[in-house]
Biopython code that builds the backbone (N, CA, C, O; Angstrom):
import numpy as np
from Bio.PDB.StructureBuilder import StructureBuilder

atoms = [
    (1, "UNK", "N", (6.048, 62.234, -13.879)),
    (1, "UNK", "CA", (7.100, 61.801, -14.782)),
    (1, "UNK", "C", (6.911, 62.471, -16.149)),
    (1, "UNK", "O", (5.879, 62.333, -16.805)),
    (2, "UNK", "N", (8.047, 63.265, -16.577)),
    (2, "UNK", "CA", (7.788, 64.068, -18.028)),
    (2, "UNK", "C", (8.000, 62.851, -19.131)),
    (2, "UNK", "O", (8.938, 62.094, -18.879)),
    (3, "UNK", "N", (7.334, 62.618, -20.164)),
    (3, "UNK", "CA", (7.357, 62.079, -21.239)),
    (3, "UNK", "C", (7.440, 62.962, -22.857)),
    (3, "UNK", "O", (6.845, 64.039, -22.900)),
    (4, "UNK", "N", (7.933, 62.640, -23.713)),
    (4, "UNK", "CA", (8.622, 63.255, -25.016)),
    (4, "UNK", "C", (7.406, 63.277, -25.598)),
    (4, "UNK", "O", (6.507, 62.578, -25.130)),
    (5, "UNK", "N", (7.213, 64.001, -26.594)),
    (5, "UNK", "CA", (5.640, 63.612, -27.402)),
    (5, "UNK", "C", (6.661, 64.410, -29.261)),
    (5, "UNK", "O", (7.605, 65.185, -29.414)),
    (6, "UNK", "N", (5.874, 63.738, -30.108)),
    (6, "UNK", "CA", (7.014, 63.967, -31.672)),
    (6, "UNK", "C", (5.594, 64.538, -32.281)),
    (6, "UNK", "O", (4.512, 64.284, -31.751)),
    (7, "UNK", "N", (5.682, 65.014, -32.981)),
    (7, "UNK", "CA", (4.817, 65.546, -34.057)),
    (7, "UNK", "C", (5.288, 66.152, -35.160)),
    (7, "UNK", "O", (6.512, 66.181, -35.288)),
    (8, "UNK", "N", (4.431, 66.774, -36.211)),
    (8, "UNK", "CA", (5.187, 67.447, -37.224)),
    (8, "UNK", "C", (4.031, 68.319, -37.216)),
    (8, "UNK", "O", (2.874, 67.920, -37.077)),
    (9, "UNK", "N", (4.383, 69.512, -37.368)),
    (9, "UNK", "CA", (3.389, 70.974, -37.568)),
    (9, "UNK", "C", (4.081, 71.865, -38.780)),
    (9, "UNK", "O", (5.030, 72.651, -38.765)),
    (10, "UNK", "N", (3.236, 71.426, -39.797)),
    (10, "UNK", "CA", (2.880, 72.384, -40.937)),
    (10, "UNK", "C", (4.538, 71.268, -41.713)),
    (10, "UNK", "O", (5.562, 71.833, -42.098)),
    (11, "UNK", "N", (4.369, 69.928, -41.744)),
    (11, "UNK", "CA", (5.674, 69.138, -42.213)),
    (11, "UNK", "C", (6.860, 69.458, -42.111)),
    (11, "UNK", "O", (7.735, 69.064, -42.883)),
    (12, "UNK", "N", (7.088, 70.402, -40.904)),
    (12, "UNK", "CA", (8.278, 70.317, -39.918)),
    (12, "UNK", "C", (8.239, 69.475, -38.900)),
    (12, "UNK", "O", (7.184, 69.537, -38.269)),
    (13, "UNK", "N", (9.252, 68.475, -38.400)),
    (13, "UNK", "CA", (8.996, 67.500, -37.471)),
    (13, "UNK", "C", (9.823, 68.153, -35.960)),
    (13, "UNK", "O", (10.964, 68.601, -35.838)),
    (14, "UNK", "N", (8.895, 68.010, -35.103)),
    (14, "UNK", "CA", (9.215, 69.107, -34.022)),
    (14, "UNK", "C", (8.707, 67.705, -32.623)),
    (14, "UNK", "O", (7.919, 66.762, -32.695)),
    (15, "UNK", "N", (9.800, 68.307, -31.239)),
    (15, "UNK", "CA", (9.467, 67.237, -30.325)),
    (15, "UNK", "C", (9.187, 67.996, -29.229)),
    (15, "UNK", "O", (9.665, 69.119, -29.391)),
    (16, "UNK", "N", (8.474, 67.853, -27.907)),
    (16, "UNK", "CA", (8.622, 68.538, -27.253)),
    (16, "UNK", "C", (8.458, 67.724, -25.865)),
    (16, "UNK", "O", (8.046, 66.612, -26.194)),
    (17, "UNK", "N", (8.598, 67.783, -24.443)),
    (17, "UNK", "CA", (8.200, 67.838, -23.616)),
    (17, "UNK", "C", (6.819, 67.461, -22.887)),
    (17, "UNK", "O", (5.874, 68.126, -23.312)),
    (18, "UNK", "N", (6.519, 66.593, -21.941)),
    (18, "UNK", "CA", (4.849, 66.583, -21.678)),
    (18, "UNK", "C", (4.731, 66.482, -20.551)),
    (18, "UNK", "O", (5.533, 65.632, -20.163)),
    (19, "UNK", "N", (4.084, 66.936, -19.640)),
    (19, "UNK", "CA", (4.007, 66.502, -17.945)),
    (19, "UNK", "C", (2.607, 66.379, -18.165)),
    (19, "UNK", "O", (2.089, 67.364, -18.691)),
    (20, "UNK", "N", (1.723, 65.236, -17.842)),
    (20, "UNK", "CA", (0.464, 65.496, -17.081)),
    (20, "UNK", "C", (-0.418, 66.243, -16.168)),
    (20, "UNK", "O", (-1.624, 66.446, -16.030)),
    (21, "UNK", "N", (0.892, 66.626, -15.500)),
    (21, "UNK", "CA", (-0.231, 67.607, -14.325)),
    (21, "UNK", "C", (-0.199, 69.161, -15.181)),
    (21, "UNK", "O", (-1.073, 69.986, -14.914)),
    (22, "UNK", "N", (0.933, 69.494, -16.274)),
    (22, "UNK", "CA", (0.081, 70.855, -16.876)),
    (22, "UNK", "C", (-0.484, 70.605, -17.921)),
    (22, "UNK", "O", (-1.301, 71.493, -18.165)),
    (23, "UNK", "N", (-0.456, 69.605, -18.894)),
    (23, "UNK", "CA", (-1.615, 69.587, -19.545)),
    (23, "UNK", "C", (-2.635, 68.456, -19.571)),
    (23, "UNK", "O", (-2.349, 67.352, -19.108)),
    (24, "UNK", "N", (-3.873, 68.736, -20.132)),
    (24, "UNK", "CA", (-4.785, 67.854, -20.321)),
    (24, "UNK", "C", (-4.188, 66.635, -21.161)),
    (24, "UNK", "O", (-4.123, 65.450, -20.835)),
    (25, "UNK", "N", (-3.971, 66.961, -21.770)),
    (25, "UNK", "CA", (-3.268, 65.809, -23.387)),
    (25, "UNK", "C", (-2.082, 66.212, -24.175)),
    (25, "UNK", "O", (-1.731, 67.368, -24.409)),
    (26, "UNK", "N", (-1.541, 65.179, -24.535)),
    (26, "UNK", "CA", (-0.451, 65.440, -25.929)),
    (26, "UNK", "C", (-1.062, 66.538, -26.821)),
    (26, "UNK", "O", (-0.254, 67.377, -27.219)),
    (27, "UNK", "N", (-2.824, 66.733, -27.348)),
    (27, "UNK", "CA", (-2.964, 67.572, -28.050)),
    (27, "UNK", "C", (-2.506, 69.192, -27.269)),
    (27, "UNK", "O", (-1.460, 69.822, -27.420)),
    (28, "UNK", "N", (-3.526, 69.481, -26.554)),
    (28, "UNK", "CA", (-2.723, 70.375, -25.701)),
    (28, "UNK", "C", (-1.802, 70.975, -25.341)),
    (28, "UNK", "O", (-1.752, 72.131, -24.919)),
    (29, "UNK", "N", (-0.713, 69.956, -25.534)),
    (29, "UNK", "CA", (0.683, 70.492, -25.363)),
    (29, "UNK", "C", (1.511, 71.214, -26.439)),
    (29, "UNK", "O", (2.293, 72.160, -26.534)),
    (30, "UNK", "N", (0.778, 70.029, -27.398)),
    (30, "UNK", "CA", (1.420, 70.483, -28.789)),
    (30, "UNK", "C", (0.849, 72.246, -29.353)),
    (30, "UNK", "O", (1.557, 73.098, -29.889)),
    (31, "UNK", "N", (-0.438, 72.334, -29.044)),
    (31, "UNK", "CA", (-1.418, 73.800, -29.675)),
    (31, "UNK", "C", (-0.472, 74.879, -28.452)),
    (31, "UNK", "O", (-0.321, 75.988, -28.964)),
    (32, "UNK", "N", (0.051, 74.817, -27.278)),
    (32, "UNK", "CA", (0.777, 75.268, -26.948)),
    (32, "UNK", "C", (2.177, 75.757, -27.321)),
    (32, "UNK", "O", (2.562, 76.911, -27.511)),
    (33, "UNK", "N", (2.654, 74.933, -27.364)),
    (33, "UNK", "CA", (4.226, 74.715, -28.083)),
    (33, "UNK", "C", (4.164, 75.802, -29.346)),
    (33, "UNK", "O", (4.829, 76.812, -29.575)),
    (34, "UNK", "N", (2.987, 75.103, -30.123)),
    (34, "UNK", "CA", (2.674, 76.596, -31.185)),
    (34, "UNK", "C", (2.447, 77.542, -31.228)),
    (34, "UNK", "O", (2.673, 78.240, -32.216)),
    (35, "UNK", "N", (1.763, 78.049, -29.887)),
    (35, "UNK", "CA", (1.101, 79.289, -29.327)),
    (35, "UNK", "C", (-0.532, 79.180, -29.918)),
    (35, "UNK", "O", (-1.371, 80.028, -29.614)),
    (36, "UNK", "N", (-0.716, 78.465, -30.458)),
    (36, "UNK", "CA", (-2.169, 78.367, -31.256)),
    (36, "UNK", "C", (-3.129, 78.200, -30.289)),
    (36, "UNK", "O", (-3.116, 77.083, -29.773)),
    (37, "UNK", "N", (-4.411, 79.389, -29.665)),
    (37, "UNK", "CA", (-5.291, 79.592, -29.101)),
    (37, "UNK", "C", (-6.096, 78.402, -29.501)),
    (37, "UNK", "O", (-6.331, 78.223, -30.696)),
    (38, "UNK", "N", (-6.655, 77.352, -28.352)),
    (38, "UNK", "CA", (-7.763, 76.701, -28.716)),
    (38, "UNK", "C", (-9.380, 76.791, -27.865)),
    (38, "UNK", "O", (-10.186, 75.876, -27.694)),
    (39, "UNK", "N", (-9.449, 77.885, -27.539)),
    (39, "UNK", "CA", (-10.551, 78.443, -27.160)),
    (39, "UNK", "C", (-12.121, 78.293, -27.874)),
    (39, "UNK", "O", (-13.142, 78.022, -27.243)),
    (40, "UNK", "N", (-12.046, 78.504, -29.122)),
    (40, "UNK", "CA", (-12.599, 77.840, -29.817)),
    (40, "UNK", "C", (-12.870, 76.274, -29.933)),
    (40, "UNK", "O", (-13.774, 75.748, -29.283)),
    (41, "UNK", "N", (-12.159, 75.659, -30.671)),
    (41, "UNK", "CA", (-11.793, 74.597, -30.841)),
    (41, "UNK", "C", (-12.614, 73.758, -29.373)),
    (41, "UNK", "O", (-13.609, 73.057, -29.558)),
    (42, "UNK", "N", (-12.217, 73.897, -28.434)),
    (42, "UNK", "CA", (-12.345, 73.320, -26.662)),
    (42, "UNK", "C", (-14.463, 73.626, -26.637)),
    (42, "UNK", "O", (-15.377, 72.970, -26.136)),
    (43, "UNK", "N", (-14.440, 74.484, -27.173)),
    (43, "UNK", "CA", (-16.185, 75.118, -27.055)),
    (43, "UNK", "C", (-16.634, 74.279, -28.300)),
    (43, "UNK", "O", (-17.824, 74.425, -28.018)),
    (44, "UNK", "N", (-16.668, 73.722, -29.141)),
    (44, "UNK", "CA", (-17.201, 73.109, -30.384)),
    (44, "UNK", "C", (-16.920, 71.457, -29.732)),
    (44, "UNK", "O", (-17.837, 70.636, -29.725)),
    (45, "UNK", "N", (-15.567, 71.137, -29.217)),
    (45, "UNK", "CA", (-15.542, 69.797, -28.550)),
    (45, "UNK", "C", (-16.673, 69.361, -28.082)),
    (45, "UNK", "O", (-17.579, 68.650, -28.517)),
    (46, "UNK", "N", (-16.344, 70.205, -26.616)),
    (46, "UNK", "CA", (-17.870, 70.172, -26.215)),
    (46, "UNK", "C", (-18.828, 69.896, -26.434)),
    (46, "UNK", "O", (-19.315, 69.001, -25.744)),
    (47, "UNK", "N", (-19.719, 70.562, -27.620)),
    (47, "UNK", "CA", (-20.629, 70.354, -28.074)),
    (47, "UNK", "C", (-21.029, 68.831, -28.901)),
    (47, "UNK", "O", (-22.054, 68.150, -28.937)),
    (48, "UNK", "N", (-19.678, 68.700, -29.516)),
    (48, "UNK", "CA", (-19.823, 67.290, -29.667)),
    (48, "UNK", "C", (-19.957, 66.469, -28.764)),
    (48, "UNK", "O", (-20.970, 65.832, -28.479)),
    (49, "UNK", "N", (-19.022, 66.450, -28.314)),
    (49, "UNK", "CA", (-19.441, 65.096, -26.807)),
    (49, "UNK", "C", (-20.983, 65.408, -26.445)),
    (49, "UNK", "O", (-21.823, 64.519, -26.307)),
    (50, "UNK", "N", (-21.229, 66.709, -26.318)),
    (50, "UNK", "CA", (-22.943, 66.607, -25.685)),
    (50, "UNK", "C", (-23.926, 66.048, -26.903)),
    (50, "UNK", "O", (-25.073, 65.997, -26.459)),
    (51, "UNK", "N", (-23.895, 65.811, -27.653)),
    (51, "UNK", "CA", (-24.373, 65.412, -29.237)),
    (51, "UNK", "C", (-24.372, 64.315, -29.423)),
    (51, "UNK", "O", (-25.405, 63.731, -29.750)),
    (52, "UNK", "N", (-23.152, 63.667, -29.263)),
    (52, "UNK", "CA", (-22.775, 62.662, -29.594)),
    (52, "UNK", "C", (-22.835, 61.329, -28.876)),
    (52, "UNK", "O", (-22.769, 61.202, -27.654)),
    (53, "UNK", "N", (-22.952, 60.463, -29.653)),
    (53, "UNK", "CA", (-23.532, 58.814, -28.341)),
    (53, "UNK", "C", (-22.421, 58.111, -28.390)),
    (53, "UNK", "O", (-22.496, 56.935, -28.036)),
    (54, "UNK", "N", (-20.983, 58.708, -28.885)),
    (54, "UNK", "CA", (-19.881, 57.727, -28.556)),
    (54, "UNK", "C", (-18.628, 58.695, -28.468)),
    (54, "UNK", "O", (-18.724, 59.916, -28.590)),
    (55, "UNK", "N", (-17.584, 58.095, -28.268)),
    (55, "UNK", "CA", (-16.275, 59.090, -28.324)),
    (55, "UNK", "C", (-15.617, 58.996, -29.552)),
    (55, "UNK", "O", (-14.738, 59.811, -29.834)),
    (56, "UNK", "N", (-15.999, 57.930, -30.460)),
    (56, "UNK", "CA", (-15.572, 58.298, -31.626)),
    (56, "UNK", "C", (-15.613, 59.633, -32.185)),
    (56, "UNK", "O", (-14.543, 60.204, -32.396)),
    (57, "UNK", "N", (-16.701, 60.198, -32.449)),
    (57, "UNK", "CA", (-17.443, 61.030, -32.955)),
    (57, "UNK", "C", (-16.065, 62.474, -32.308)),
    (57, "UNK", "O", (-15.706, 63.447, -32.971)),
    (58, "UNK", "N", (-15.706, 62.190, -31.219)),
    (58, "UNK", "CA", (-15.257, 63.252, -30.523)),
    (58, "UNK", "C", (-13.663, 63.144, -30.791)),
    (58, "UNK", "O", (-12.976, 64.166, -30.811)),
    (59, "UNK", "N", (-13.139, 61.932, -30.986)),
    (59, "UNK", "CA", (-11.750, 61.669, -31.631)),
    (59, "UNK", "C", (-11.948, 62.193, -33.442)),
    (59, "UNK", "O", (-11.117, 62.969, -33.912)),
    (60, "UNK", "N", (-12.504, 61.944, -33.855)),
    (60, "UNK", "CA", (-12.914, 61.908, -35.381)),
    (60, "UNK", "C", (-12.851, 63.785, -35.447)),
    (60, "UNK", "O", (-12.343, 64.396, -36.387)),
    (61, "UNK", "N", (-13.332, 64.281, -34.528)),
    (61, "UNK", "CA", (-13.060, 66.102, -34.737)),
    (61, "UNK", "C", (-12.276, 66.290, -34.711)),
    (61, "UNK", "O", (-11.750, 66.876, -35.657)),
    (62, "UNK", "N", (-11.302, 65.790, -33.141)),
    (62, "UNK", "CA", (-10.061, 66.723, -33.040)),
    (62, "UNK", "C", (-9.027, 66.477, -33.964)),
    (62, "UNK", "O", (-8.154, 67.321, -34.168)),
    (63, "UNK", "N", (-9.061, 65.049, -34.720)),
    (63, "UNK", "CA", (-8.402, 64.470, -35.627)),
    (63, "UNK", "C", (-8.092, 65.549, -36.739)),
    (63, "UNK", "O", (-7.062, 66.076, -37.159)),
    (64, "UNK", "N", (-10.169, 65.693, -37.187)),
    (64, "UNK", "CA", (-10.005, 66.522, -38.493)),
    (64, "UNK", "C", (-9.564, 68.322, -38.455)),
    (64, "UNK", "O", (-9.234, 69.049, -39.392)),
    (65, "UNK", "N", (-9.725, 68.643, -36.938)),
    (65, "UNK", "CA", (-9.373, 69.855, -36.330)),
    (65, "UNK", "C", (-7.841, 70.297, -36.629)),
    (65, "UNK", "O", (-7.464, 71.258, -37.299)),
    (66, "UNK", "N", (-6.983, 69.228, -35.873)),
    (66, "UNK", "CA", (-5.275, 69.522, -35.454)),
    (66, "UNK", "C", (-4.885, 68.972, -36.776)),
    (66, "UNK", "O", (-3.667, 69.141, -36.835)),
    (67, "UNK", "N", (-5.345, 68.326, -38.007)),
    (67, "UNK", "CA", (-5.210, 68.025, -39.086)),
    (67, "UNK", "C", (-5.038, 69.805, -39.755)),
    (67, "UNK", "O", (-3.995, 70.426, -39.960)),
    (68, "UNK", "N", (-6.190, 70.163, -39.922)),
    (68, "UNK", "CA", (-6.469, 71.311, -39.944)),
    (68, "UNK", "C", (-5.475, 72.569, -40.027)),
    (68, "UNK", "O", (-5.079, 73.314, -40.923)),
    (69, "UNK", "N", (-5.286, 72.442, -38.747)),
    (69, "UNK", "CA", (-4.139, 73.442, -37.913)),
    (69, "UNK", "C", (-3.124, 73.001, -38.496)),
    (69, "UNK", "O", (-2.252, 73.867, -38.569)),
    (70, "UNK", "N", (-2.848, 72.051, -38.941)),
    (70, "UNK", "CA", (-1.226, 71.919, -39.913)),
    (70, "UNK", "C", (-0.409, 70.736, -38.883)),
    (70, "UNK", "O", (0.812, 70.704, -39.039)),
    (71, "UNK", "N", (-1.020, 69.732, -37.811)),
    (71, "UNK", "CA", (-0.492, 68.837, -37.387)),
    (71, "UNK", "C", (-0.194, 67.512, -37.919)),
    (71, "UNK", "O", (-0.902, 67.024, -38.800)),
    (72, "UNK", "N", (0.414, 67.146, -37.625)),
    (72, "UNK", "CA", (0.308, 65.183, -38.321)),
    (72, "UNK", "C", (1.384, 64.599, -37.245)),
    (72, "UNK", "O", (2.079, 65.216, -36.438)),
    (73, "UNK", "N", (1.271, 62.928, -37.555)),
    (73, "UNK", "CA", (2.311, 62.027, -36.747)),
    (73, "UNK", "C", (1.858, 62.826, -35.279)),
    (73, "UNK", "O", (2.721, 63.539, -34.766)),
    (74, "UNK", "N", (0.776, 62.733, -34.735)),
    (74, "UNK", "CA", (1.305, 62.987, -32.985)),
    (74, "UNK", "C", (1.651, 62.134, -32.277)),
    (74, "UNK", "O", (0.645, 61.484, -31.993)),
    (75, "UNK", "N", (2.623, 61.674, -31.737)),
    (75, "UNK", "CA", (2.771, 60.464, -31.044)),
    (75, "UNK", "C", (3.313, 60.626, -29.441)),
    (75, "UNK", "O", (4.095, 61.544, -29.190)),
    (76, "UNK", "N", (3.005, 59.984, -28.694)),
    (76, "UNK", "CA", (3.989, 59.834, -27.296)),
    (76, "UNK", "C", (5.193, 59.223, -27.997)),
    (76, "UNK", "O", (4.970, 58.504, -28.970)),
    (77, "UNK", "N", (6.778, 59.490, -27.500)),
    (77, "UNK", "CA", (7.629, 58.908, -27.658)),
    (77, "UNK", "C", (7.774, 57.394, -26.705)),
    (77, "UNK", "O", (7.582, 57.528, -25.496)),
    (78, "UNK", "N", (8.081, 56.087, -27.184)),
    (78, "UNK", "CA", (8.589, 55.315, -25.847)),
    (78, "UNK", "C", (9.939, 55.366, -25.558)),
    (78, "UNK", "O", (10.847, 55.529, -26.372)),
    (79, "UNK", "N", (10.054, 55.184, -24.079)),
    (79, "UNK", "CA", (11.594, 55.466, -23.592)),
    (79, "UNK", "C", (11.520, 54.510, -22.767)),
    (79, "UNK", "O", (12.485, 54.234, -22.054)),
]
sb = StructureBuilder()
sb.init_structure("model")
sb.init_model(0)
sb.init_chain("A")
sb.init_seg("    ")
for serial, (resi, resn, name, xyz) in enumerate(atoms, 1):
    if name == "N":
        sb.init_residue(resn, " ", resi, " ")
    sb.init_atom(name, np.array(xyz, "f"), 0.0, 1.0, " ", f" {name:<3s}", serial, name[0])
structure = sb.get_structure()
């Protein structure tokens, strides 16, 4: 079942599309949509989760990461 996902990249508010089976996450979809390589980004995750003794720690990156990249408001839409 496709679901809507809203965001704003670089304080343009932009919506797009989401299926589960092609991406991992709403983040995912969105660094797509932009074309923005996260190759990087996916290799430093990593390393946190192996580091780290909770998933906070691992929400708290990608937060300050896609912050970063010029994201805000990511949300699933409800329908």
């Amino acid at each position: 079942m496709a679901r809507r996902i809203t965001y704003k990249f670089k304080n343009q508010p932009r919506e797009i599309n989401f299926a589960k089976d092609k991406y991992r996450d709403m983040y995912h979809a969105i660094a797509a949509a932009e074309g923005i390589d996260l190759t990087n980004y996916l290799k430093m995750e990593q390393q946190v989760e192996m580091t780290s003794k909770g998933s906070s720690a691992v929400r708290n990156f990608r937060d300050q990461e896609f912050a970063r990249m010029g994201f805000s408001d990511v949300y699933f839409i409800k329908e």
